[in-house]
N, C-alpha and C positions, 0 to 999 in steps of 0.2 A: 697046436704048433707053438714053439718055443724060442727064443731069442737062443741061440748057445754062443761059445766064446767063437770068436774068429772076426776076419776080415770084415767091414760094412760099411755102405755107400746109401748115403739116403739123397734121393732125386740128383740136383748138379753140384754138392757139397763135397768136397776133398773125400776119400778113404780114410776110414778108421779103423777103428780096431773094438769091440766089445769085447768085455772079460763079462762073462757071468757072475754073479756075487759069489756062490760058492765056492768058483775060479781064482776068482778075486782074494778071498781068504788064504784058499792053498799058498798061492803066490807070496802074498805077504809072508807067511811062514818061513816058507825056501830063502825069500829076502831078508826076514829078521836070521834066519840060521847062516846064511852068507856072510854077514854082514858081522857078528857076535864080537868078534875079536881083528876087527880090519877095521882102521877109523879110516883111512882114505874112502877103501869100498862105503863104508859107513856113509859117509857127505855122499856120493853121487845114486843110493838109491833113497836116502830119502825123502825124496821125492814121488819117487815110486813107490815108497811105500806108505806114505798118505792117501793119494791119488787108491792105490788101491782099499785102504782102509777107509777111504770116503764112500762104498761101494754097501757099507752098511747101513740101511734106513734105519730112522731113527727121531726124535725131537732135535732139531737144528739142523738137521740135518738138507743139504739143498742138490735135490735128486733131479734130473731132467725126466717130464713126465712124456711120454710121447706115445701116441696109438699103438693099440695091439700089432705086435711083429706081425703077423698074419697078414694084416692090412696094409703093412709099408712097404712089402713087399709083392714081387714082380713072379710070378711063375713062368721057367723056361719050358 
């Protein structure tokens, strides 16, 4: 079992959201191509587009480690 991109709640902590890393790349792409020739659009994604290019491990890199998805999770 897998982490994949969507919606996530871990015990009584707000909803979030997981991107996948792989996800995470796509995305930034779409956003670097959006963005190419728009300085306004430019300023308001990136942020988003660090946040996702931070998705890639690495030296310096500061990744939140946390249990196998399998185990954080609840089976309905």
């Amino acid at each position: 079992m897998r982490a994949e991109t969507s919606p996530m709640k871990f015990g009584d902590d707000w909803s979030g959201v997981f991107i996948r890393g792989d996800n995470a790349f796509f995305y930034l792409k779409v956003c670097e191509a959006l963005t190419a020739n728009n300085p306004v659009a430019e300023k308001g994604l990136e942020v988003l587009k660090r946040l996702l290019a931070s998705s890639q491990e690495g030296p310096g890199r500061n990744v939140t480690r946390m249990k196998p998805f399998n185990e954080c999770v609840e089976e309905e």
